[in-house]
C-alpha positions in Angstrom: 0.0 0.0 0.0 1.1 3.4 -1.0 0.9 6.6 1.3 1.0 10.2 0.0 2.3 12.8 2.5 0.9 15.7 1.4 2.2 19.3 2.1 5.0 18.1 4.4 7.9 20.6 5.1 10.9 18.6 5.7 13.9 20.2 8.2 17.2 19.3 7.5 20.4 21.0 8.8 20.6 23.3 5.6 17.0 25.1 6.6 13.5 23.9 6.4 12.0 22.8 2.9 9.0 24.2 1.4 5.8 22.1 2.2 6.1 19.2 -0.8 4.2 15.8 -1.4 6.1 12.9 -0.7 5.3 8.8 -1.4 5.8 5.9 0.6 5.3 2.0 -0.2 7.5 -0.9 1.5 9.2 -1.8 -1.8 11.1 1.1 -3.0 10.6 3.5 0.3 10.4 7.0 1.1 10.8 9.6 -1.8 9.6 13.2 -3.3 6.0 12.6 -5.3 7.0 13.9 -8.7 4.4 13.0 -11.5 4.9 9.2 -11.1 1.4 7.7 -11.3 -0.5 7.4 -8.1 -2.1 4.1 -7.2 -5.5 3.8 -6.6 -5.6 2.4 -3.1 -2.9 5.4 -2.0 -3.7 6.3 1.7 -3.5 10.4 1.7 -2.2 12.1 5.1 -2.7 15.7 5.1 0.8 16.8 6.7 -0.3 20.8 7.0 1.5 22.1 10.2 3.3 19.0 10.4 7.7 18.7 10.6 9.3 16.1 9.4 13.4 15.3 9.0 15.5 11.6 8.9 14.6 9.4 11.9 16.1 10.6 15.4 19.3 8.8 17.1 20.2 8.2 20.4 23.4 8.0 21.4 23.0 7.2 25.2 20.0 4.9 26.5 19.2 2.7 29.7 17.5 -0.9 29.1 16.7 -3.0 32.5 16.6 -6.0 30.5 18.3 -8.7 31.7 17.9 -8.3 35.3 16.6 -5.0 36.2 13.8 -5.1 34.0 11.5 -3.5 36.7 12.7 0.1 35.7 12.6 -1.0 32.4 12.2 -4.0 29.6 13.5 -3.9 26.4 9.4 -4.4 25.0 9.1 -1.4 27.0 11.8 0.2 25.6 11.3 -0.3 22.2 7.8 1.3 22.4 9.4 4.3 23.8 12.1 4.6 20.7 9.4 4.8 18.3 6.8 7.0 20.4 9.8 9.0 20.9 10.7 9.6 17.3 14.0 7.4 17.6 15.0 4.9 14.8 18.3 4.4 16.0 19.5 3.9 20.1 23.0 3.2 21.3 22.3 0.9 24.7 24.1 1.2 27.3 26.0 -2.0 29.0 24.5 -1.3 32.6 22.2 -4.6 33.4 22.7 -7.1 35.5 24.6 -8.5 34.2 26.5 -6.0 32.3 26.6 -6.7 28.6 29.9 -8.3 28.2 30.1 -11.7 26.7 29.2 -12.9 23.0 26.0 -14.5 24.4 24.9 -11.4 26.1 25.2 -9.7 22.6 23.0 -12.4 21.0 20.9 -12.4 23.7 19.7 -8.7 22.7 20.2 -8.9 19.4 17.5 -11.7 19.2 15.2 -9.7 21.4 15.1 -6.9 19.6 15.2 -8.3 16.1 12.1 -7.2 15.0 12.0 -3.5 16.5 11.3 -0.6 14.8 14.1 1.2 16.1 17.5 -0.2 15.3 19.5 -1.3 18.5 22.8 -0.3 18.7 25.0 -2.5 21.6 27.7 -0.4 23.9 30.0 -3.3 25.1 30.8 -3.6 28.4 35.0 -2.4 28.5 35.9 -4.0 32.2 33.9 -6.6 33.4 30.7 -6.2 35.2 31.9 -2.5 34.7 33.8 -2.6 37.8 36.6 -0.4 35.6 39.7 -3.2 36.3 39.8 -6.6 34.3 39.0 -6.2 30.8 35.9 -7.9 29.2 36.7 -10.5 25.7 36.6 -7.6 23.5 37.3 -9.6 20.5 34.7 -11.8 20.5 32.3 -8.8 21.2 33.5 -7.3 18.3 33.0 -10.1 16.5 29.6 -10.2 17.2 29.0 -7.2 15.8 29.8 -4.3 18.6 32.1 -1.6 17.5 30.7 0.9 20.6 32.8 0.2 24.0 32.5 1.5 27.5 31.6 0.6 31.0 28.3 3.3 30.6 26.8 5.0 33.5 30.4 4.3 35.2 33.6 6.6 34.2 36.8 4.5 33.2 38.3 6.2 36.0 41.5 3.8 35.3 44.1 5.1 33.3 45.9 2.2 32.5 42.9 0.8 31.2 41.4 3.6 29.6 44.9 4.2 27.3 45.2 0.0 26.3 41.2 0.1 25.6 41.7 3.0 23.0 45.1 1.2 21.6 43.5 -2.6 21.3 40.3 -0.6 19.6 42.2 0.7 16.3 42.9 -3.0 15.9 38.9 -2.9 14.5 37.7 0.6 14.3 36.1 0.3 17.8 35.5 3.7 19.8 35.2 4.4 23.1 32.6 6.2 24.7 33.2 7.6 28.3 31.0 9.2 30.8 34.0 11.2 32.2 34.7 12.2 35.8 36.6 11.2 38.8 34.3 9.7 41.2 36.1 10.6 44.3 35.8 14.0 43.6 32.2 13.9 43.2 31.6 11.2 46.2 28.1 11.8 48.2 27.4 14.8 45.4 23.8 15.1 45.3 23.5 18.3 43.1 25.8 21.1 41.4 28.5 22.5 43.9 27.5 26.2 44.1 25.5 28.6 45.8 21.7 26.7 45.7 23.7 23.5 46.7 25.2 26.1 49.6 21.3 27.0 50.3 19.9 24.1 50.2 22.3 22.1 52.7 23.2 19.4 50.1 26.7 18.0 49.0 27.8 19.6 46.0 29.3 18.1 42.9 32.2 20.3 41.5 32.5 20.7 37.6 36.3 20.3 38.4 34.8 16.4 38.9 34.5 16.1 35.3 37.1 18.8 33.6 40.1 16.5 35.5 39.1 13.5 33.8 38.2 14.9 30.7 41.4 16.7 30.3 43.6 13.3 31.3 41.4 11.5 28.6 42.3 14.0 26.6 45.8 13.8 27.1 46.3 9.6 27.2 44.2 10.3 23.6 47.3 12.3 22.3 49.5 9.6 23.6 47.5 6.0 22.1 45.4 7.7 18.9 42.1 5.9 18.4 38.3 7.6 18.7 37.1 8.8 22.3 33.7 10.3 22.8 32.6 12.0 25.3 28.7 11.5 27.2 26.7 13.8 28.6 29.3 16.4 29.3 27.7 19.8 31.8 30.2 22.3 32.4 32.4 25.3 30.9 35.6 24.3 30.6 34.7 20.8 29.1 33.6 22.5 25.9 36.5 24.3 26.1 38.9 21.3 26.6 36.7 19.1 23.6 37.2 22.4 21.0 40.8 22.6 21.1 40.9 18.9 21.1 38.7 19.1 17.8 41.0 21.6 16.7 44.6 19.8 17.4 42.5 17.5 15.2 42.3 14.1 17.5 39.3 12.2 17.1 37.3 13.1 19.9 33.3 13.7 20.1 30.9 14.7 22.7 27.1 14.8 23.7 24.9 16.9 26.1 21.7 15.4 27.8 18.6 17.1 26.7 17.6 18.2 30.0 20.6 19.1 31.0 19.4 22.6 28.5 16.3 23.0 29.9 17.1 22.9 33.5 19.4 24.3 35.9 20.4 23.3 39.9 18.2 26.4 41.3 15.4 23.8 39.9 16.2 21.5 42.9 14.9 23.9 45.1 11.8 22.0 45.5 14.0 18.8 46.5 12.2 16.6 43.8 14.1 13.9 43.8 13.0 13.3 39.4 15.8 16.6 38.8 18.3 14.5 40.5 20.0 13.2 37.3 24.0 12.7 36.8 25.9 14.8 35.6 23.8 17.2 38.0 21.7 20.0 36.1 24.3 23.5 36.7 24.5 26.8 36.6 22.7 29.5 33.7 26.7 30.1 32.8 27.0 26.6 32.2 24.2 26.1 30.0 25.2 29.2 28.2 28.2 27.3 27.2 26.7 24.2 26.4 24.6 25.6 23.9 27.8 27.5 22.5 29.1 24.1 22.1 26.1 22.4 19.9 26.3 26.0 18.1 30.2 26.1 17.3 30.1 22.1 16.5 32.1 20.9 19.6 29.0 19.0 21.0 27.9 16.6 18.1 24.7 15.4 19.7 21.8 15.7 21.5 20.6 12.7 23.6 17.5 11.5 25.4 20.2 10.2 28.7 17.1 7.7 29.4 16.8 7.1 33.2 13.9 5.3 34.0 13.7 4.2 37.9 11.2 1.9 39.8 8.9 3.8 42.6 11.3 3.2 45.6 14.3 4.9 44.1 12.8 8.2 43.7 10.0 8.3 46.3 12.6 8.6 49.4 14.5 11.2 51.2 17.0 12.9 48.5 20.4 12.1 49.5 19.6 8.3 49.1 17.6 8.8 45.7 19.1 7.3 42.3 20.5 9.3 39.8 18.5 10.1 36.3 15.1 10.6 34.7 12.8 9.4 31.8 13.6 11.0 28.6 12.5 9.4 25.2 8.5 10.3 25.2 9.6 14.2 26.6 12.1 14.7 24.2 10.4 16.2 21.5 8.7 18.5 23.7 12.4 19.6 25.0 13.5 19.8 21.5 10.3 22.5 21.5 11.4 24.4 24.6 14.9 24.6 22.7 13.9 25.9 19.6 13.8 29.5 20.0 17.8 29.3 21.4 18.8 26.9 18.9 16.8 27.0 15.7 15.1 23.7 14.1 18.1 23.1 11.6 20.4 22.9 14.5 18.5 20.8 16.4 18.0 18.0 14.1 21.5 17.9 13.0 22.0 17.4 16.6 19.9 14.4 16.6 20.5 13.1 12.9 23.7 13.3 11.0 25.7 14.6 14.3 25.1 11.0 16.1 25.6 9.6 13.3 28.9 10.6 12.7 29.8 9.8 16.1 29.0 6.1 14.9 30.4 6.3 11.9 27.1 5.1 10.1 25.9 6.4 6.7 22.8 8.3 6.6 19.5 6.3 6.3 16.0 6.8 4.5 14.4 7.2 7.9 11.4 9.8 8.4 9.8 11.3 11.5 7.1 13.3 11.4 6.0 15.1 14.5 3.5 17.9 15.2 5.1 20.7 17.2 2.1 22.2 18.6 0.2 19.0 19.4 -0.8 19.4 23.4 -1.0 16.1 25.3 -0.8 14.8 28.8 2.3 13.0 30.2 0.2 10.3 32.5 -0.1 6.9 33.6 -2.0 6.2 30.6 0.0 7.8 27.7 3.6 6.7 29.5 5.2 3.2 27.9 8.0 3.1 30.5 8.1 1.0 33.5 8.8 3.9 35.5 7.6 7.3 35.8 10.3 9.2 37.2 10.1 12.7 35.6 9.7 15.8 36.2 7.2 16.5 33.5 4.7 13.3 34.7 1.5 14.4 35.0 1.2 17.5 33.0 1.0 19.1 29.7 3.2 19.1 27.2 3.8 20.2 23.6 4.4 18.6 21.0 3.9 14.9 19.8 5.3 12.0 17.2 3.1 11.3 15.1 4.9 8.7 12.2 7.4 6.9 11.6 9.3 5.5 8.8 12.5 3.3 9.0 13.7 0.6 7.5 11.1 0.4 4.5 8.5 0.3 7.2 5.8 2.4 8.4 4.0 2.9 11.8 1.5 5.4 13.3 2.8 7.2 16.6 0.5 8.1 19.4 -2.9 7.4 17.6 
């Protein structure tokens, strides 16, 4: 069966398109309607007011599954890709256990074989992600992973930080870090600064992550190979990352989503769904993190997916896990960044700027989403496990509406 999008204005990161007709069947995919003849049984969508661009990647993503899938399963999951707009989702290695042998790997490739979204595996680098004995990494990469690190943990070692990226150019393997020295941010709870001063709370200092960015940096020069940085917060990061860029090593980066939208004076409510990691920081901060998607130091945008079961968040703050939901809300961030950043800028962010991280080729994927679509965040319209986010419960703007990846087609949020 054919479908005709009619008047659909497609944003790339040149500009947005004028509105145009576009056709879709399962044989020869996605493409501009010109003068080809229409079959009969064509479906027409009217698209007026409608965005569209390629399909959305995600470059940092928790699944539960195997072993903690109360906070979340990967069925769960994999409805919250596509609702979310993603066709593409890098997972990270953090179940129990950690994703670190060859059967793990098959183990997840067979479960999400038939997903809309395609699954991308982070390897576990040290096994069980304890950061000290490495994991098989040949066999993993064998099996298909090419994405290594030990996920929500920093490789805090340097000795096995500088042989990961060496034994890595042996297969065009890259490591992905989040980067920072967990004894300086030990019992942090929030940003170090003047609300974590008011509020009584143990700060986190950005020097936490600018030390180990700036040694990863530095045992980069020494080995070669391809680092990227996740979900990096503060000032002199970017700064670090864009004369990096510019000495020309290969080093990337990404910024959470909500790590734009929010800031620590948020926590002055002690809701225990802003506690997240790396902690939300000051207006300078996010100043700087937007000059770094602007400037091209950050390549990405990511969802930084956090779901949690009831008794991690609903307890006193100090004992509360790190991290929030974020695939259903991020178009509706993406909306409440649009004025500072522009839609071009945006879905580069989420498009070709991931995808370069990965090294993949771009793909005929489509999303299509209506940006001024008002909808409830609820018990009812959630797919995750968990509901631990900020936004749960209200209204927000902006929803997914279709979906096209892989020569297939779905309906969003119908």
């Amino acid at each position: 069966m054919a479908i005709i999008f009619q008047s659909l204005a497609i944003i790339d990161p040149s500009g947005i398109k004028d509105p145009s007709d576009f056709i879709f069947d399962e044989q020869n995919g996605l493409r501009e309607l010109k003068g080809e003849n229409i079959p009969a049984d064509a479906v027409n969508i009217d698209c007026k007011g409608l965005y569209a661009s390629q399909g959305w990647v995600d470059l940092n993503c928790f699944n539960g599954e195997p072993g903690l899938e109360y906070k979340e399963d990967l069925e769960s999951l994999g409805e919250g890709l596509s609702k979310g707009g993603f066709v593409k989702a890098v997972l990270l290695p953090n179940t129990d256990p950690a994703i670190q042998t060859k059967s793990d790997v098959e183990f997840l490739k067979t479960r999400t074989k038939d997903f809309f979204s395609k699954i991308i595996i982070q390897g576990a680098l040290t096994k069980d992600t304890k950061g000290e004995d490495f994991t098989e990494i040949l066999d993993l990469a064998n099996s298909g992973v090419k994405v290594f690190g030990d996920g929500l943990k920093p490789l805090a070692n340097s000795d096995r930080l500088m042989k990961a990226l060496q034994y890595l150019q042996k297969f065009d393997g890259i490591v992905f870090d989040h980067s920072y020295d967990p004894l300086l941010a030990i019992f942090g709870q929030m940003h170090e600064g003047e609300a974590s001063t008011r509020l009584g709370m143990k700060g986190i200092p950005p020097l936490a992550e600018e030390v180990a960015i700036q040694k990863n940096i530095e045992i980069l020069k020494y080995t070669g190979g391809r680092l990227h940085f996740q979900t990096v917060s503060t000032i002199k990061s970017v700064e670090l990352i864009r004369e990096a860029k510019k000495e020309g090593l290969a080093v990337t980066a990404d910024v959470s989503l909500y790590q734009l939208l929010f800031s620590d004076e948020d926590l002055a409510t002690f809701d225990t769904n802003m506690k997240v990691k790396p902690p939300f920081r000051g207006e300078s901060e996010r100043e700087a993190l937007l000059g770094g998607l602007k400037d091209g130091t950050i390549d990405a945008i990511v969802s930084n997916h956090r779901p949690h079961d009831f008794d991690a968040k609903h307890i006193e703050f100090d004992f509360a896990g790190h991290g929030m939901l974020g695939l259903q809300t991020f178009l509706p961030g993406l909306i409440q960044l649009e004025k500072e950043l522009g839609w071009p800028l945006l879905i580069e962010k989420v498009t070709s700027g991931p995808n370069k991280v990965l090294g993949e080729s771009e793909d005929n994927s489509l999303v299509i989403f209506d940006p001024k679509k008002k909808w409830e965040f609820n018990s009812k319209t959630n797919t995750s496990k968990s509901n631990n986010s900020p936004w749960f419960g209200k209204e927000l703007t902006g929803q997914v509406k279709y979906l096209i990846n892989r020569n297939k087609y779905i309906k969003i949020n119908e």
